[in-house]
N, C-alpha and C positions, 0 to 999 in steps of 0.2 A: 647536511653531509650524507644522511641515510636515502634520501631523496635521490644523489647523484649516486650513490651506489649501487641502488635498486636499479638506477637507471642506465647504466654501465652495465650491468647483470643481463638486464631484461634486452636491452638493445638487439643485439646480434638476433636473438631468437626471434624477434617481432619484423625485422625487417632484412636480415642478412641478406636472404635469396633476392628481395627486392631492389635494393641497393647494387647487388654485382649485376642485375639486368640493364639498371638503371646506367651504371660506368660505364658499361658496355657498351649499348648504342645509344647515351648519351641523353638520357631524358631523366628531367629531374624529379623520381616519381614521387618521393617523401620533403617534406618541409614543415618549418618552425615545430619540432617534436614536440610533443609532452607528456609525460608519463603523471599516473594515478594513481591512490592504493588506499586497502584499509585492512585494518588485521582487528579483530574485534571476537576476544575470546567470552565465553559465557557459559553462566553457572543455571540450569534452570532445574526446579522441582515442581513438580505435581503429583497430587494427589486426590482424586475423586474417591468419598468415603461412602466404605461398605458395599465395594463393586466388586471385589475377592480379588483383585486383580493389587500385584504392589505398585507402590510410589514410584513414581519414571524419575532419574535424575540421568542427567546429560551435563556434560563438559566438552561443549563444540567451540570451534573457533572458524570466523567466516575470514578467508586469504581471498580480500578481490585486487588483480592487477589491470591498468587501464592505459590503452597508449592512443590519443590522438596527433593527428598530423591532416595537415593541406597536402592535396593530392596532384602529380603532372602538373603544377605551376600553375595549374588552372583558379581565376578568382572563384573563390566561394564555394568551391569544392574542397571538403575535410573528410575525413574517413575517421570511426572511431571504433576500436576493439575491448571487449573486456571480459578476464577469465575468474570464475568464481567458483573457492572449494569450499566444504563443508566438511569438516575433519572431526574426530573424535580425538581428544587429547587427554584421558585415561578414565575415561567415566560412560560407559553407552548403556546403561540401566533402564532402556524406555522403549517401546514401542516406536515404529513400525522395524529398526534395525535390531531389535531384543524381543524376543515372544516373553508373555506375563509380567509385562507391566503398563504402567499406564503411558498412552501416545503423547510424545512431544513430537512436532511436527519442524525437526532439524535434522532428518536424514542425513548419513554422509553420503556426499554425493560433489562432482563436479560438472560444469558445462560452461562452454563460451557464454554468460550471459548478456552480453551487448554483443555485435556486429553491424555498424550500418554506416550507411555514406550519408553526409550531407551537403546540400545542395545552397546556399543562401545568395539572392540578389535582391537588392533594396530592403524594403522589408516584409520579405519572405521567404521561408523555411521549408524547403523540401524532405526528410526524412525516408530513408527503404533499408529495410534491414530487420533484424534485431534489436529489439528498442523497449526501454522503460517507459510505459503512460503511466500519466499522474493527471486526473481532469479535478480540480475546482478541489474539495478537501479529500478526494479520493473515496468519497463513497461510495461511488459506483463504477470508477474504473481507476486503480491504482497498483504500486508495486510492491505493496505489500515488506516494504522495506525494513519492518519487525523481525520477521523471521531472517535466518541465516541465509538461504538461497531468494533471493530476490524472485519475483514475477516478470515474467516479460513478456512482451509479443511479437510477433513477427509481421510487420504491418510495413505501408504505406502510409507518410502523415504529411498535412502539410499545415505550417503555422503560419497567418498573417497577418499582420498588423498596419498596414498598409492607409487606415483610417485614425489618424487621432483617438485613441479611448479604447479601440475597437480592437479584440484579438480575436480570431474567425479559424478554428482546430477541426479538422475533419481528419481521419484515419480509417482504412481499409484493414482488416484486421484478418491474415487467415491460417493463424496457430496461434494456440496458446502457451507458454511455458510457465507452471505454477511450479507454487515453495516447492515441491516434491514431485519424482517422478512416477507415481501413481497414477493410473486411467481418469481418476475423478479430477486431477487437477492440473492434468498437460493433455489436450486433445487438439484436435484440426478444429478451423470454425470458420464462419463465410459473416460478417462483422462488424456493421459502418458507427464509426462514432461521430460525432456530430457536436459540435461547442462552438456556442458567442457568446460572448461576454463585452458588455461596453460599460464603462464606470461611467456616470453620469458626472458625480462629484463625491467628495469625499464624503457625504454620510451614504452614496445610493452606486450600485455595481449591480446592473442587474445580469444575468446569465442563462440563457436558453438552450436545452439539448436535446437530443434526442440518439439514442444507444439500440442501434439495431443488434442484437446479438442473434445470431444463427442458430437456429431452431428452440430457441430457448422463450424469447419474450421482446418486445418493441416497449422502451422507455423514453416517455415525453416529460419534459420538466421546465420550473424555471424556478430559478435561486434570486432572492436578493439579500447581502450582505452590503456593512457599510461601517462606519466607526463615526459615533454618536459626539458632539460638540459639547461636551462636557469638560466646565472650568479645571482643572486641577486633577482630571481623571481619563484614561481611558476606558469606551466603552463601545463596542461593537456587537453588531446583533450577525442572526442567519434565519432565514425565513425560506423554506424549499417546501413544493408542492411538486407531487410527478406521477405518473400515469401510466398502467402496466398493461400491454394487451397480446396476444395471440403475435408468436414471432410470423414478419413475415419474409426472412432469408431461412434458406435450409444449409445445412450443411450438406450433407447427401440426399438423392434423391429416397432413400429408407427413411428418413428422418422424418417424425409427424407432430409437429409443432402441439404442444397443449393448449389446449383455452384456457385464456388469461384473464381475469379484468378484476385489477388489484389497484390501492394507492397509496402513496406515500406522504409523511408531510414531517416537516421539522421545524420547530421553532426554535434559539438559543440567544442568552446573551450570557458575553463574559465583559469582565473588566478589570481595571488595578487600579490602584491607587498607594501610592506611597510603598508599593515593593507588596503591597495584600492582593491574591487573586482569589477571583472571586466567579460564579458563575451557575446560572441555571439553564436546563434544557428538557426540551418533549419530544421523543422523536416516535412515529409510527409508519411501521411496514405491516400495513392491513390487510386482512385477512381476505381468504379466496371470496370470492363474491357467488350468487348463483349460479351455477352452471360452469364456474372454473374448476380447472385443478388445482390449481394452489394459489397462495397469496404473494403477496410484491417480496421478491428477491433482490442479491444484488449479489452477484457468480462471481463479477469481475474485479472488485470495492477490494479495499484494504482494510477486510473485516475487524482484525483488531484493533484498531483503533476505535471500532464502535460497541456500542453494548456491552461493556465490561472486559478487562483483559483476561479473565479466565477463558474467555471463550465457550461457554458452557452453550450459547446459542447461535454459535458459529454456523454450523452446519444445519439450522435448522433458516438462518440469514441466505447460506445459499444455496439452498434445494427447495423445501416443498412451500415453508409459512401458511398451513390454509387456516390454522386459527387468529391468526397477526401474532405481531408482537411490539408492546407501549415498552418505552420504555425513559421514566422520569428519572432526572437525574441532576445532581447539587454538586458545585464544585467549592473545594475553599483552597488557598496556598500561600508560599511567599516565597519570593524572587529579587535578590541582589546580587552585585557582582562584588567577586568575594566570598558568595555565601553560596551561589548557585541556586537549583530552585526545590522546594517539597510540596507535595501537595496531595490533597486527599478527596476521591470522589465517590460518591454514594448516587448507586442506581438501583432502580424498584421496577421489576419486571411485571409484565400482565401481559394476557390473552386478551386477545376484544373478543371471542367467545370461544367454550369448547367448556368440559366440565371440568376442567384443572385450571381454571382462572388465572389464581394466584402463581406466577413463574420464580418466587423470589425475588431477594436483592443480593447485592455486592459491596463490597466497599474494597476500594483501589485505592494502593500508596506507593509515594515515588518520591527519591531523591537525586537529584542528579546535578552533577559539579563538575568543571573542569579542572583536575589536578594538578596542583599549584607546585612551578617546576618544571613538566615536564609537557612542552609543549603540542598542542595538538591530539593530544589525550582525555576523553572524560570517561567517568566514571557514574555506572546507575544502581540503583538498588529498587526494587518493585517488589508489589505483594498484592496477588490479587483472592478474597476472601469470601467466597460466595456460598450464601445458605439457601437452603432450597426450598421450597413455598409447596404446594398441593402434593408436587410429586419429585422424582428423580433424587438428585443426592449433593451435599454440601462438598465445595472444591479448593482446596487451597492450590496455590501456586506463588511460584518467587522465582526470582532471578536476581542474580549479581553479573554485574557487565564491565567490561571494558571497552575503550573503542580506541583506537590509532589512526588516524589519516594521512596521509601526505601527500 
């Protein structure tokens, strides 16, 4: 019922003007509607100790509406829009929208974050617009769908699958739109992405790319993931290796590419068994090599999801790394329906050189359930607890969440 009110609400605005054009001289430019949405309010604290600075607490809530439709009757042409706002709802205690305290990175803020058309014949997917990428687990190019205002880009993509196994992802990429509207994370950029991926069979998927990012770095790689034939158990591994060199797209002709030559590599396996998760992993974005500037980044990636949810080496992921950064890491949980899932993970940070070696650890906790009742609703709770090793300062953080979709 809330679905069709939304949608009765929203209608007129999304398409009124279209619609009388449409009557008018008789062309049917809208077809099979569909509206979208999420309302997902949230509690977040942080606190990085002994920085003189106070504890950030925010109480945002993220309103995204989404309307697609077939377009002029045309097969395989759809069009899709979506607006997204980032609201304070009586609590803005944090940085960057509060001077003296500490930065939570949920500006209020609004913008169109989707606009684009697409195109689809047999199997293939034309994309141009405003558009969410998400490649492989979003390491190195994703939307960062943690934070309140989503990441997006403004590209050219095209998906195809046209071969049995085979998905074949290329995108032209020339702006960026990050969580916030700050210089460091919405610029212009000249940008090709590059993705194959063919499952062989179920234990073997292998995946090939290559991330030309515009004046930044040229990333080569190849992933193998698979899920392991184990009686009575799942288990699934990730094995990535990748390759960082001297960009060679510019953005403007000012722009002067650094020397790069850095590398990356991850191992992981997770598994369950009877509702128990379980999991270990290695991941290294290694340090600047001779004669570089810096070591393997990832600008584009859905950083938090990597390397601890504090984020405490966020920024160091996407700027300079010239010392590396190892970072091991243990998972334990448990997951039923019913129960929903918890689970607790422990990372040990290091340098592969520099005199402050030791970068800490963290230990991150999570509960999260769908609330019983009221459909389409879950609920999370997070705590991310990071102590500091050689140098810098121990970090707490938490969140309590809501989420609604329709």
């Amino acid at each position: 019922m809330k679905k069709v009110m939304v949608s009765a609400v929203l209608a007129p605005l999304f398409m009124g003007s279209a619609f009388s054009a449409g009557a008018a001289e008789g062309i049917n430019v809208f077809d099979d509607v569909t509206f979208n949405g999420e309302i997902r309010p949230r509690y977040e604290y942080a606190d990085v100790k002994d920085d003189g600075v106070d504890a950030g607490q925010a109480l945002t809530a993220r309103t995204s509406l989404g309307f697609n439709a077939k377009l002029f009757g045309v097969d395989g042409l759809s069009g899709y829009a979506e607006l997204t706002a980032v609201s304070h709802i009586g609590l803005d205690k944090y940085a960057p929208d509060t001077a003296g305290y500490e930065t939570i990175l949920d500006p209020g803020m609004s913008r169109v974050s989707q606009a684009y058309l697409d195109y689809k014949r047999c199997n293939t997917l034309l994309r141009f617009g405003r558009q969410m990428v998400n490649l492989d687990d979003q390491r190195f190019v994703g939307a960062v769908g943690w934070r309140q205002m989503p990441q997006t880009f403004e590209a050219a993509t095209v998906v195809d699958q046209s071969v049995e196994n085979l998905t074949l992802t290329g995108a032209y990429v020339w702006n960026r739109l990050g969580i916030t509207n700050l210089a460091s994370h919405t610029h212009e950029t000249s940008s090709v992405l590059l993705n194959a991926k063919y499952k062989v069979a179920e234990p073997l998927t292998i995946t090939a790319f290559g991330y030309l990012i515009g004046s930044v770095h040229n990333t080569y790689g190849l992933r193998l993931t698979g899920n392991l034939p184990v009686e009575g158990m799942t288990l699934a591994y990730d094995a990535s290796y990748a390759k960082q060199d001297k960009a060679s797209l510019k953005t403007d002709s000012s722009d002067d590419p650094a020397e790069i030559d850095a590398s990356y590599y991850n191992i992981a396996l997770n598994g369950a068994y009877e509702g128990v998760l379980f999991g270990a992993g290695y991941e290294v974005l290694g340090k600047a090599e001779d004669g570089s500037a810096k070591g393997f980044t990832a600008p584009l990636g859905t950083l938090h999801k990597f390397q601890g949810w504090a984020d405490v080496y966020l920024l160091r992921t996407a700027g300079s790394n010239n010392e590396g950064l190892t970072d091991l890491n243990l998972m334990l949980g448990y997951a039923a329906k019913g129960f929903g899932k918890a689970q607790a993970i422990y990372h040990k940070f290091d340098a592969e050189t520099g005199a402050a070696d030791d970068l800490g650890s963290e230990l991150d906790l999570l509960y999260a359930t769908a609330l019983p009742g009221l459909n389409n609703v879950k609920a999370l709770v997070k705590a991310a607890l990071f102590s500091k090793g050689d140098s810098g300062s121990d970090v707490e953080k938490y969140w309590v969440q809501l989420d609604y979709r329709f």
